[in-house]
C-alpha positions in Angstrom: 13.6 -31.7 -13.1 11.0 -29.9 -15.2 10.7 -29.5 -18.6 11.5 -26.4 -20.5 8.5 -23.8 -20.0 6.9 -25.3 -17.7 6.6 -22.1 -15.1 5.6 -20.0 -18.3 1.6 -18.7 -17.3 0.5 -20.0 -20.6 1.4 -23.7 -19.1 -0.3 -22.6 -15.3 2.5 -24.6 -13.2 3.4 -22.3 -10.3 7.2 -22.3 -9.4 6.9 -22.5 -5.4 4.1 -25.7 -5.9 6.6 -27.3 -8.3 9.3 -26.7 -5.5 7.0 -28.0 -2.7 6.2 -31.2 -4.6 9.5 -32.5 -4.9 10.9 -30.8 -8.3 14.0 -30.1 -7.4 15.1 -28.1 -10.7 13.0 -25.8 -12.7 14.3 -25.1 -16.5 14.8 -22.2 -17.8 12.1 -20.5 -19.3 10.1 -17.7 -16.7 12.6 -14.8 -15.2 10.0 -14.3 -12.2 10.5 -18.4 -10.9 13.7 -17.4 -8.8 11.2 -14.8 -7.2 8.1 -16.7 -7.1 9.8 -19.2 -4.9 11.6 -16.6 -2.6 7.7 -14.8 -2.0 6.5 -18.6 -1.1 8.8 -18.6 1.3 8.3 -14.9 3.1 4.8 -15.9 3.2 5.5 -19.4 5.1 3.8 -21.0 1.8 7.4 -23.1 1.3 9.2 -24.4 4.1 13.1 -24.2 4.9 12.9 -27.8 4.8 10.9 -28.2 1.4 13.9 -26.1 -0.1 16.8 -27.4 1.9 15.4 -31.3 0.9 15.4 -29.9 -2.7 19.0 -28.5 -2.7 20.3 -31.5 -0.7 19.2 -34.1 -3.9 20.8 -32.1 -6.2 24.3 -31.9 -3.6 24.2 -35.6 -3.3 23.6 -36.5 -7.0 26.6 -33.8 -7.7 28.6 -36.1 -4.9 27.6 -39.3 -6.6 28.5 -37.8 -10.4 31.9 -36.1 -9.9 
């Protein structure tokens, strides 16, 4: 998980290179992140795999909590 702000430009951390490194959730703080990530993707920058390995630790963590 990032911190807050993190995907704001002022702090330079790009959404779809936090996504491909492993952060699986990105705080609040930049409205564009959802679409920043999506563009990765149509442009074969992300992976299917990168996001599904993503959403997968946050399913299983939900699993292990509730």
């Amino acid at each position: 998980m990032s911190d807050w702000n993190t995907t704001v430009p002022e702090d330079g951390s790009i959404p779809w290179v936090c996504v491909a490194a492993g952060n699986d959730i990105i705080m609040p703080g930049n409205p564009d992140d959802d679409k920043n990530i999506r563009d990765a993707y149509k442009e074969g920058k992300l992976t299917e795999k990168e996001i599904r390995l993503c959403a997968n630790r946050i399913l299983k963590l939900i699993r292990r909590l509730s």
